[in-house]
Biopython code that builds the backbone (N, CA, C, O; Angstrom):
import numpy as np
from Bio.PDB.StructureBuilder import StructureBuilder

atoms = [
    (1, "UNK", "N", (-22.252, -64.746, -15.319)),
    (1, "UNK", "CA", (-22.573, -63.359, -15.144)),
    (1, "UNK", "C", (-23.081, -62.794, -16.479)),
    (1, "UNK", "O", (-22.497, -62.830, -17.562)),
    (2, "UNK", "N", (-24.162, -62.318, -16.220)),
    (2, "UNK", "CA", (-24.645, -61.287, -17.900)),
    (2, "UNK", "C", (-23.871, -60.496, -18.410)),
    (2, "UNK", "O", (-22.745, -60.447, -17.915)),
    (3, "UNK", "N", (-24.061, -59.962, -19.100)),
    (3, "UNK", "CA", (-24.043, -59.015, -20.095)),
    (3, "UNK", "C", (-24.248, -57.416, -18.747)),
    (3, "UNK", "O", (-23.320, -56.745, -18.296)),
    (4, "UNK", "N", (-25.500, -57.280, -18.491)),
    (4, "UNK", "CA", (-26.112, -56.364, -17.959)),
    (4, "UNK", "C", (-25.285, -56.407, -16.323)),
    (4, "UNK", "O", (-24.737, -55.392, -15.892)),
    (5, "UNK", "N", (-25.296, -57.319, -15.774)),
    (5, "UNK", "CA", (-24.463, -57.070, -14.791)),
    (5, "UNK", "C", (-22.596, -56.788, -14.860)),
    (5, "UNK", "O", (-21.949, -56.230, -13.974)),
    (6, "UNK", "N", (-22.333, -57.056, -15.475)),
    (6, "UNK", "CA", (-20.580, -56.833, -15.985)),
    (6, "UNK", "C", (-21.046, -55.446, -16.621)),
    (6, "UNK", "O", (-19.988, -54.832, -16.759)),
    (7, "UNK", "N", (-21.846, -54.822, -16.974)),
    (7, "UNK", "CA", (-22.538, -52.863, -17.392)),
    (7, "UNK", "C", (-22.961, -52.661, -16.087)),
    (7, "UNK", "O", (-23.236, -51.464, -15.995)),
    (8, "UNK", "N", (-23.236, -53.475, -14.565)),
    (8, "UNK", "CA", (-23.594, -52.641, -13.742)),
    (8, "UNK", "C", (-22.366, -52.367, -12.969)),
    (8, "UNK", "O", (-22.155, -51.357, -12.297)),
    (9, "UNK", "N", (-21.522, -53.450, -13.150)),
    (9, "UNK", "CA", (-20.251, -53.489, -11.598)),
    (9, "UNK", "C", (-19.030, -52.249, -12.921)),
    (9, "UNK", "O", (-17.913, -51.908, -12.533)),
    (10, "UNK", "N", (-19.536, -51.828, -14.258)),
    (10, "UNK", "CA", (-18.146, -51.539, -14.572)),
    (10, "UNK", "C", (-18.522, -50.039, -14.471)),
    (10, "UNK", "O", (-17.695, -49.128, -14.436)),
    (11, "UNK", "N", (-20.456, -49.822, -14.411)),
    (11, "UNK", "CA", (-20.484, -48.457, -13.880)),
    (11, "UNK", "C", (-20.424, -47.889, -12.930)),
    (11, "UNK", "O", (-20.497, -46.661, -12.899)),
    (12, "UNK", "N", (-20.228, -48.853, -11.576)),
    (12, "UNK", "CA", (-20.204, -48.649, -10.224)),
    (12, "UNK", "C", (-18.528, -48.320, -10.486)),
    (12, "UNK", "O", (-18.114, -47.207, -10.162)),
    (13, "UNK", "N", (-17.808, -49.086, -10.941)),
    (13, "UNK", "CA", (-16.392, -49.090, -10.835)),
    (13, "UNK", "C", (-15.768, -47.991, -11.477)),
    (13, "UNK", "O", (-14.628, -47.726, -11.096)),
    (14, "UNK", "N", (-16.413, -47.098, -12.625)),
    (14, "UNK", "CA", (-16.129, -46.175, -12.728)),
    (14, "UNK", "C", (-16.614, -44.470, -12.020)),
    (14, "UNK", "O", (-16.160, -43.340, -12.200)),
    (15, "UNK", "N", (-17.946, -45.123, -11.021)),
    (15, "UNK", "CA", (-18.505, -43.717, -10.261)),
    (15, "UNK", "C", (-17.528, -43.991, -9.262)),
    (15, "UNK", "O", (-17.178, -42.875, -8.877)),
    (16, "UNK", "N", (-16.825, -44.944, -8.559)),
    (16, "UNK", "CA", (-15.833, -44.917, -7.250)),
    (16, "UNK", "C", (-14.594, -44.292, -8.007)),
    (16, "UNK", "O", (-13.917, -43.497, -7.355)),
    (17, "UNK", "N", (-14.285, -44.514, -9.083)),
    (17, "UNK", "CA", (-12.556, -44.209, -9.910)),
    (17, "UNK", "C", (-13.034, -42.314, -9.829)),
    (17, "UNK", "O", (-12.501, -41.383, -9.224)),
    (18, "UNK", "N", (-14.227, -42.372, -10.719)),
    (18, "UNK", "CA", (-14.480, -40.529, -10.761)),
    (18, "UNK", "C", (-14.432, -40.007, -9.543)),
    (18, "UNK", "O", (-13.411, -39.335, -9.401)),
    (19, "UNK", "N", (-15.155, -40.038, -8.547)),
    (19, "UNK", "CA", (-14.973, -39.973, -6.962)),
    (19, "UNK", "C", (-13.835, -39.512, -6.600)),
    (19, "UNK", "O", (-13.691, -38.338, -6.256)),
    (20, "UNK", "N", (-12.775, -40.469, -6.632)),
    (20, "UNK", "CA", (-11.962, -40.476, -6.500)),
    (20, "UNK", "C", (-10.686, -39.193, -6.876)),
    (20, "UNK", "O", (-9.948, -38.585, -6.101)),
    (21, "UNK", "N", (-10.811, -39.114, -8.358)),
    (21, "UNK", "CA", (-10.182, -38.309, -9.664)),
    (21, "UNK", "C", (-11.035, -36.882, -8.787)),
    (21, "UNK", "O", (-10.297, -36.009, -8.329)),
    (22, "UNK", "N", (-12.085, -36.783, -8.665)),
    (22, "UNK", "CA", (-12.622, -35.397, -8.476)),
    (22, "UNK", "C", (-12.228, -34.841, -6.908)),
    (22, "UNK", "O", (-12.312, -33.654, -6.592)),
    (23, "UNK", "N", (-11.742, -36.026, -5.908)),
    (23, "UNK", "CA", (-11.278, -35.660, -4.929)),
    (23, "UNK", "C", (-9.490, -34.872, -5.225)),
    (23, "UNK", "O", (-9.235, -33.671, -5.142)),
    (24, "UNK", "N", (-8.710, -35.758, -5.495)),
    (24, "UNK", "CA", (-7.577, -35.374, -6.051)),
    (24, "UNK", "C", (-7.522, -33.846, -6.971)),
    (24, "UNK", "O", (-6.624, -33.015, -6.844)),
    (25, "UNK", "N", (-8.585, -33.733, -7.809)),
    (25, "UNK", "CA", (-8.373, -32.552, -8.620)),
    (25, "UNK", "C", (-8.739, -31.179, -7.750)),
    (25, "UNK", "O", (-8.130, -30.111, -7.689)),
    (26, "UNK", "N", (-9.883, -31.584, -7.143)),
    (26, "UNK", "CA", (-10.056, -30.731, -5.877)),
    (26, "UNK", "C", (-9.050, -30.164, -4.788)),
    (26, "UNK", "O", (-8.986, -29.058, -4.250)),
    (27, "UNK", "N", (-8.165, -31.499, -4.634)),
    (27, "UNK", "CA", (-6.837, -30.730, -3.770)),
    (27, "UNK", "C", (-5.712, -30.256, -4.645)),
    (27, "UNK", "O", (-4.818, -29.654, -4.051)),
    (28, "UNK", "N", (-5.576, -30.419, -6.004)),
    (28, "UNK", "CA", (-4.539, -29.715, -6.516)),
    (28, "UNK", "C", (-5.397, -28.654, -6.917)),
    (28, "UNK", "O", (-4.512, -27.862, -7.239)),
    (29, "UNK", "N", (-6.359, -28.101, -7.119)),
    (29, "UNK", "CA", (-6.844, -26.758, -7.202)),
    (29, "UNK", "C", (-7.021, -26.309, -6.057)),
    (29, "UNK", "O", (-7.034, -25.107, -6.323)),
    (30, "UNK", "N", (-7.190, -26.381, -4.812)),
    (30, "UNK", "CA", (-6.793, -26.038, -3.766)),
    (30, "UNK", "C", (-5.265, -25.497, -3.646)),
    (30, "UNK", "O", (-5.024, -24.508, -2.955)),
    (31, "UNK", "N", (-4.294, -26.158, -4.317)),
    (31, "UNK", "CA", (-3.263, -25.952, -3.628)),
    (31, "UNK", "C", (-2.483, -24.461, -4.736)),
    (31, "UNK", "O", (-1.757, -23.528, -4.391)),
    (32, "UNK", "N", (-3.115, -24.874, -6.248)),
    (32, "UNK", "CA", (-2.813, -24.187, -6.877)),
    (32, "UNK", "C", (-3.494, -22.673, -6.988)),
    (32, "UNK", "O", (-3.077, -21.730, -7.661)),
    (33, "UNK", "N", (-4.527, -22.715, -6.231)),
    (33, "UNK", "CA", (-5.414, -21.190, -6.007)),
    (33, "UNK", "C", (-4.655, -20.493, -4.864)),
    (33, "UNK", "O", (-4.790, -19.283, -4.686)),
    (34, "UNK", "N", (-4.021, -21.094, -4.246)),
    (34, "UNK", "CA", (-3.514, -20.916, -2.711)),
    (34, "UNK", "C", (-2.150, -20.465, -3.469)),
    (34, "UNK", "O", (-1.828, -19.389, -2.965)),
    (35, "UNK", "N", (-1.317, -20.796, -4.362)),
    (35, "UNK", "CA", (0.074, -20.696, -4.903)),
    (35, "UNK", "C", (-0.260, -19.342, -5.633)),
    (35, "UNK", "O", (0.484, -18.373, -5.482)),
    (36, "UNK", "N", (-1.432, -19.280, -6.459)),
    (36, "UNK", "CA", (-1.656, -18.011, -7.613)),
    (36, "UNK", "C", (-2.079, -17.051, -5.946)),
    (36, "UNK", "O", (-1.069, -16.351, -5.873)),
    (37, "UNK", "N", (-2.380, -16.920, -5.506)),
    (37, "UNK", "CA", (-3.205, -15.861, -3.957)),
    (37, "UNK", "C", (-2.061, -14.764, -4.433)),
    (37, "UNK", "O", (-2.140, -13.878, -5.284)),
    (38, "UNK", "N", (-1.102, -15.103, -3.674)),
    (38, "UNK", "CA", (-0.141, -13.805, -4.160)),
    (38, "UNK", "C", (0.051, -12.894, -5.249)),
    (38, "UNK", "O", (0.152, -11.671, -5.342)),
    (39, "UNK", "N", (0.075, -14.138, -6.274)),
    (39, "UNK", "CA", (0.575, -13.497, -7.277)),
    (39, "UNK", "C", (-0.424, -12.722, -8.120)),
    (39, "UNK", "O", (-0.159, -11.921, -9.016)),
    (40, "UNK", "N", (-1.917, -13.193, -7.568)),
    (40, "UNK", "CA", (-3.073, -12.357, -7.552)),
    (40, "UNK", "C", (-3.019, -10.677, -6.815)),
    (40, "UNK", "O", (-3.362, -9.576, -7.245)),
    (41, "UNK", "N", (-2.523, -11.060, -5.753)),
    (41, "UNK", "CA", (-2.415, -9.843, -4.813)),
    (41, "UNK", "C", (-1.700, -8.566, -5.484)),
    (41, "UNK", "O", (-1.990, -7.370, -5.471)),
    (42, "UNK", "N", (-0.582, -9.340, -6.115)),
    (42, "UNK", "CA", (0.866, -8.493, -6.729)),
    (42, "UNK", "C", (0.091, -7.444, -7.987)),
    (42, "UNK", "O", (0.131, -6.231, -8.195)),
    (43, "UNK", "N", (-0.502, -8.426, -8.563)),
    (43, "UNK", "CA", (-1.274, -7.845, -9.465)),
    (43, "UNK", "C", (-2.280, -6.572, -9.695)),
    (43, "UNK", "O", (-2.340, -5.666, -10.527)),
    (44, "UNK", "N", (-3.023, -6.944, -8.573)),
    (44, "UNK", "CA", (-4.279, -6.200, -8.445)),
    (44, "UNK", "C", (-3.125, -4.889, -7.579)),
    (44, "UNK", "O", (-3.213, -3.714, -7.937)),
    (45, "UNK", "N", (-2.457, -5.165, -6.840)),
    (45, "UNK", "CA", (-1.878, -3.506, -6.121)),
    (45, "UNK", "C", (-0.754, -3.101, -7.179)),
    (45, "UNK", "O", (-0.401, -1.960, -6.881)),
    (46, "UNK", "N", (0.052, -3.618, -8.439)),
    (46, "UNK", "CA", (0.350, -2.939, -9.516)),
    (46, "UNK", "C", (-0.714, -2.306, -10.404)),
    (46, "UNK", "O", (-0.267, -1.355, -11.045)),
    (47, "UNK", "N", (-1.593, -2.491, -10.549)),
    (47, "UNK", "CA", (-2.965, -2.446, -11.421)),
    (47, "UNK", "C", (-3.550, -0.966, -10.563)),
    (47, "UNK", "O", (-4.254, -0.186, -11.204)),
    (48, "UNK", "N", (-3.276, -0.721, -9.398)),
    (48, "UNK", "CA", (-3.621, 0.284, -8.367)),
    (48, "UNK", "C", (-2.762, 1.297, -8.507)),
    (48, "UNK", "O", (-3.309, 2.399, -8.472)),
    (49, "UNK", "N", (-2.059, 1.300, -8.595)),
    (49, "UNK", "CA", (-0.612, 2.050, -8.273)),
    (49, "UNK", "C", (-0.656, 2.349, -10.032)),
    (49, "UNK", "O", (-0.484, 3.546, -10.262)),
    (50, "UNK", "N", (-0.796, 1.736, -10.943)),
    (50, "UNK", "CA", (-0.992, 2.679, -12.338)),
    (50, "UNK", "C", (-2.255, 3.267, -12.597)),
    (50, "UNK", "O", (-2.429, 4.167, -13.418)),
    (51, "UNK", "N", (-3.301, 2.659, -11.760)),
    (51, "UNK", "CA", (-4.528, 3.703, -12.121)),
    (51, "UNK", "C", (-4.238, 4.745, -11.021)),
    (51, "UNK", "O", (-4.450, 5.879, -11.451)),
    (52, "UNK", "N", (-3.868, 4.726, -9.886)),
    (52, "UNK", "CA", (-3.553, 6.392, -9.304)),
    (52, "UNK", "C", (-1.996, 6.150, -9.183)),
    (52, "UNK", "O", (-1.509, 5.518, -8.246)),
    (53, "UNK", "N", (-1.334, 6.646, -10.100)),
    (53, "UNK", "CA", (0.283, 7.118, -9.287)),
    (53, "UNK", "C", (0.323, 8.047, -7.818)),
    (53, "UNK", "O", (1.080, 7.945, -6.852)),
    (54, "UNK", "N", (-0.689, 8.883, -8.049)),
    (54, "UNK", "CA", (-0.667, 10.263, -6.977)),
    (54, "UNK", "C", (-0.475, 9.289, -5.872)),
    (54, "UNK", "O", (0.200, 9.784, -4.970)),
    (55, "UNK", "N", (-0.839, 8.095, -5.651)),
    (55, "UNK", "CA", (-0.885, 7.312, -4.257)),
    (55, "UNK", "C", (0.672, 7.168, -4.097)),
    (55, "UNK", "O", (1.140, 6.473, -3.195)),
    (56, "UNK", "N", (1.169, 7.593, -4.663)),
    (56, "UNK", "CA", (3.071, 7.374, -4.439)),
    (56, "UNK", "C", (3.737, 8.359, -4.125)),
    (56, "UNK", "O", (4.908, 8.403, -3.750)),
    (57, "UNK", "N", (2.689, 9.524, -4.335)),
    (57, "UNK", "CA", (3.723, 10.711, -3.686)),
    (57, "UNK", "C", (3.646, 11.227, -2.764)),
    (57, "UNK", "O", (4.045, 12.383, -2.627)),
    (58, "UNK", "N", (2.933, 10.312, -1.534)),
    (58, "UNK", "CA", (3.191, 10.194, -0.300)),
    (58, "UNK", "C", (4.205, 9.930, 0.332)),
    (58, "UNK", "O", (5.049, 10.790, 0.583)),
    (59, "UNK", "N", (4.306, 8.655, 0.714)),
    (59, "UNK", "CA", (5.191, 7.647, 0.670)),
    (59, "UNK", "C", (6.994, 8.120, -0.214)),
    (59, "UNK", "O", (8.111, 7.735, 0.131)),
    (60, "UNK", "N", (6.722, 8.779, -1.042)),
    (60, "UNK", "CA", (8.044, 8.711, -1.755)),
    (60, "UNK", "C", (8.318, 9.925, -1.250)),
    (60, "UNK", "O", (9.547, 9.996, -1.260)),
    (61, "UNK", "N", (7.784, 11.122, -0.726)),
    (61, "UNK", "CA", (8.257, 12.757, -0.258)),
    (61, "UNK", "C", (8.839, 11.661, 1.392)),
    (61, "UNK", "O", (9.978, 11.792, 1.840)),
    (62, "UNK", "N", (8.117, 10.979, 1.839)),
    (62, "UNK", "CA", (8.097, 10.718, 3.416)),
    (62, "UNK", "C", (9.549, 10.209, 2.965)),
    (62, "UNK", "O", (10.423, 10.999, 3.322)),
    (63, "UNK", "N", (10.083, 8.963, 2.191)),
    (63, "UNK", "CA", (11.677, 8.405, 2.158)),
    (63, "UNK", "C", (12.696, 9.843, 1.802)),
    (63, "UNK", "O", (13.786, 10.109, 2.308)),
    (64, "UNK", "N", (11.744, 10.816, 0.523)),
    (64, "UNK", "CA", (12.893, 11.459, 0.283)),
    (64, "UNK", "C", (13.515, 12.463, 0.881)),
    (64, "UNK", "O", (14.712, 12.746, 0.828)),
    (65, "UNK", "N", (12.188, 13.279, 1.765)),
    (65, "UNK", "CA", (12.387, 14.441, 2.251)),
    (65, "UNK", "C", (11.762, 14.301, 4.139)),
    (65, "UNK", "O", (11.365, 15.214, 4.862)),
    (66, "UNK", "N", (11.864, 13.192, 4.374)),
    (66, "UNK", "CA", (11.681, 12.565, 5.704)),
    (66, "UNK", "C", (12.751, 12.504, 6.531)),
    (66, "UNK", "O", (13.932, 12.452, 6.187)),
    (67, "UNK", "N", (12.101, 12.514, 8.161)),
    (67, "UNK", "CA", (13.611, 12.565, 8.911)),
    (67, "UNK", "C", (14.619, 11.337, 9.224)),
    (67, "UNK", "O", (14.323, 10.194, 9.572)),
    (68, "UNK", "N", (15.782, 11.852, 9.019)),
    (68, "UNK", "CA", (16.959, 10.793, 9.442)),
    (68, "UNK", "C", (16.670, 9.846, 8.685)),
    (68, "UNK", "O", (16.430, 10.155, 7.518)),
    (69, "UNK", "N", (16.595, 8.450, 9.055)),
    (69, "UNK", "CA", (16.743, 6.894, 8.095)),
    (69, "UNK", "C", (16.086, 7.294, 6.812)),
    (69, "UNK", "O", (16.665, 7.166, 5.733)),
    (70, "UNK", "N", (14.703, 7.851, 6.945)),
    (70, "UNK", "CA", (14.428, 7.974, 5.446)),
    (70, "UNK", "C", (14.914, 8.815, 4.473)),
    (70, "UNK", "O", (15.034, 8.688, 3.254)),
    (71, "UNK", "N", (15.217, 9.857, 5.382)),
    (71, "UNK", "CA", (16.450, 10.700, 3.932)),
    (71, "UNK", "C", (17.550, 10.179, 3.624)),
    (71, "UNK", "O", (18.149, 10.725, 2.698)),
    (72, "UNK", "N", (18.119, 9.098, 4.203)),
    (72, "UNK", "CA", (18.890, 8.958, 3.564)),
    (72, "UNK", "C", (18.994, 7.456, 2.742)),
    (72, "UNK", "O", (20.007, 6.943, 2.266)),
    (73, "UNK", "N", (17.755, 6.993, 2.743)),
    (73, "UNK", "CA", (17.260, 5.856, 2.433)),
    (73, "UNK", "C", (16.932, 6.627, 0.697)),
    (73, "UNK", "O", (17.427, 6.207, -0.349)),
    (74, "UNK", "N", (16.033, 7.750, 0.821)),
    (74, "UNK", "CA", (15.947, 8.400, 0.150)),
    (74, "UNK", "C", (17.138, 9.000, -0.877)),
    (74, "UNK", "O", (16.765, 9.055, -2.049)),
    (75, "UNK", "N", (18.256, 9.372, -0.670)),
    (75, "UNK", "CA", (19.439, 10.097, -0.958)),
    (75, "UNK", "C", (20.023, 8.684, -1.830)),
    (75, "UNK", "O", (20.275, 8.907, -3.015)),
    (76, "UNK", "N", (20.242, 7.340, -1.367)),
    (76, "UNK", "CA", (20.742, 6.555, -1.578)),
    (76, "UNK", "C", (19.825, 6.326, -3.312)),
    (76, "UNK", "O", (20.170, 6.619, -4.457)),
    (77, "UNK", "N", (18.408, 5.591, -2.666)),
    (77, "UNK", "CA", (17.724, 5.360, -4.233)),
    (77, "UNK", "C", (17.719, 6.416, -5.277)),
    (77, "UNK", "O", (17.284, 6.158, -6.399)),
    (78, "UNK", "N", (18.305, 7.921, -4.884)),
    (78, "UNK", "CA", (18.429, 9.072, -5.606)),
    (78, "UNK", "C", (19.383, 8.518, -6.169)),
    (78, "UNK", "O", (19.206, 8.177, -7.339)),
    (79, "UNK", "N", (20.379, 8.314, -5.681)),
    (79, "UNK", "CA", (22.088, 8.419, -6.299)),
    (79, "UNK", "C", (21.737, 6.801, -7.189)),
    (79, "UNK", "O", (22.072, 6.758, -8.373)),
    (80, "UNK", "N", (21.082, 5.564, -6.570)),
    (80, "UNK", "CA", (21.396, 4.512, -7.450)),
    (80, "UNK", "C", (20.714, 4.840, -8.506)),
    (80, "UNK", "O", (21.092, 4.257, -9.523)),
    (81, "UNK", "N", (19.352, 5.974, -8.712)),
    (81, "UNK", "CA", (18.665, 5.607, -9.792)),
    (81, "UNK", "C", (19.596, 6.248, -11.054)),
    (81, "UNK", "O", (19.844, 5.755, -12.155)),
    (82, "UNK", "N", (20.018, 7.555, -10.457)),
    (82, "UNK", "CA", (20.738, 8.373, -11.407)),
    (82, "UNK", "C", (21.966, 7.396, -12.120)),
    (82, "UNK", "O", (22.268, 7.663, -13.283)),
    (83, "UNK", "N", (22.597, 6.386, -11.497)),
    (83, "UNK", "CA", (23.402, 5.938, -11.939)),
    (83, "UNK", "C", (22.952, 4.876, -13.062)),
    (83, "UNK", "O", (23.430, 4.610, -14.165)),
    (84, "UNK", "N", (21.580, 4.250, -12.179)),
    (84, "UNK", "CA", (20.862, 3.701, -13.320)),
    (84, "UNK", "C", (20.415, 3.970, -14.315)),
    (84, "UNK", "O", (19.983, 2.967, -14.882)),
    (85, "UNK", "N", (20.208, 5.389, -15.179)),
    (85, "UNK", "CA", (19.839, 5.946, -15.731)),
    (85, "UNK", "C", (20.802, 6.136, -16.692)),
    (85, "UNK", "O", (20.781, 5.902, -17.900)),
    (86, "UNK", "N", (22.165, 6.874, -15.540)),
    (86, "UNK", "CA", (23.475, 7.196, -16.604)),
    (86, "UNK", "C", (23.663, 5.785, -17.404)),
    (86, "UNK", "O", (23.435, 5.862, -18.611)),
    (87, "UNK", "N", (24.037, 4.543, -16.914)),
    (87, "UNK", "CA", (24.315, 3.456, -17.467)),
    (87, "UNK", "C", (23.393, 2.780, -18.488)),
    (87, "UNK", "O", (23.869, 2.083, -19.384)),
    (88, "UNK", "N", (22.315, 2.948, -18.382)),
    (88, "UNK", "CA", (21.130, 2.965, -19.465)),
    (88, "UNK", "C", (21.752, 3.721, -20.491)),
    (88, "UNK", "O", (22.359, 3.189, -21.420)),
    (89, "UNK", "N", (21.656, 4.601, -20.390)),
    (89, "UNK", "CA", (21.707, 5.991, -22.104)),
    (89, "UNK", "C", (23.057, 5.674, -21.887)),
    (89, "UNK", "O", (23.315, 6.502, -22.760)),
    (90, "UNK", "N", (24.194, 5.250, -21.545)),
    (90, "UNK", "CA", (25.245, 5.015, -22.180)),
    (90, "UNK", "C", (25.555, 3.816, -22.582)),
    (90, "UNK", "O", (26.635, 3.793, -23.173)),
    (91, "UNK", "N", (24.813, 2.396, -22.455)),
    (91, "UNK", "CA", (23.974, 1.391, -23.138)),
    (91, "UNK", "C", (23.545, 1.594, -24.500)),
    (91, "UNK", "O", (23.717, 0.845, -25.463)),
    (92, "UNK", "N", (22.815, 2.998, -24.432)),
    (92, "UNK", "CA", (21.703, 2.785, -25.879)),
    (92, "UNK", "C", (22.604, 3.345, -26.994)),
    (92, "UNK", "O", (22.348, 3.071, -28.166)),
    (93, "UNK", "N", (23.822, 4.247, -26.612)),
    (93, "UNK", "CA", (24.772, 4.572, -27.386)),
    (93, "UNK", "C", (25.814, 3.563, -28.219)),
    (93, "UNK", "O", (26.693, 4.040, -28.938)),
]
sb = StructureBuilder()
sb.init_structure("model")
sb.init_model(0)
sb.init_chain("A")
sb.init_seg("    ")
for serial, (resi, resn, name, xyz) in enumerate(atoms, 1):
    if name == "N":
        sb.init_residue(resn, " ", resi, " ")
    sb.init_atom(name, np.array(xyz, "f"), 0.0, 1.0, " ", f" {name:<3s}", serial, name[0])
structure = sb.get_structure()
């Protein structure tokens, strides 16, 4: 066998190995674009919610000052935040 043929079978043998490698990398970026999706999602609607807050004071009058389940859904995150708050600044003391 030549020279030139042992350079043709070792470039064939490396376009089937790449083939191969580019199939595989293809499904773990598949799987890993599919894993980040969410955490893309999470992002972009925090990123929303600080460029308009006003979009929250819908939603937050409807839990706080809404009927039945949400007032008191409302009443509840009132009382935990305050407590969260008290326990904070008596933390920083």
């Amino acid at each position: 066998m030549s020279k030139l043929e042992q350079l043709a079978r070792r470039r064939e043998t490396l376009i089937i190995r790449c083939g191969g490698q580019r199939e595989r990398l293809a499904e773990s970026y598949a799987q890993l674009a599919n894993s980040l999706r969410w955490a893309s999602l999470a992002k972009g609607f925090l990123q929303q919610i600080k460029e308009h807050p006003v979009a929250l004071i819908g939603p937050a009058a409807t839990i706080i000052a809404g009927p039945g389940k949400f007032r008191r859904i409302g009443k509840a995150l009132s009382l935990g935040w305050s407590i969260f708050r008290a326990v904070r600044t008596n933390r920083r003391r």
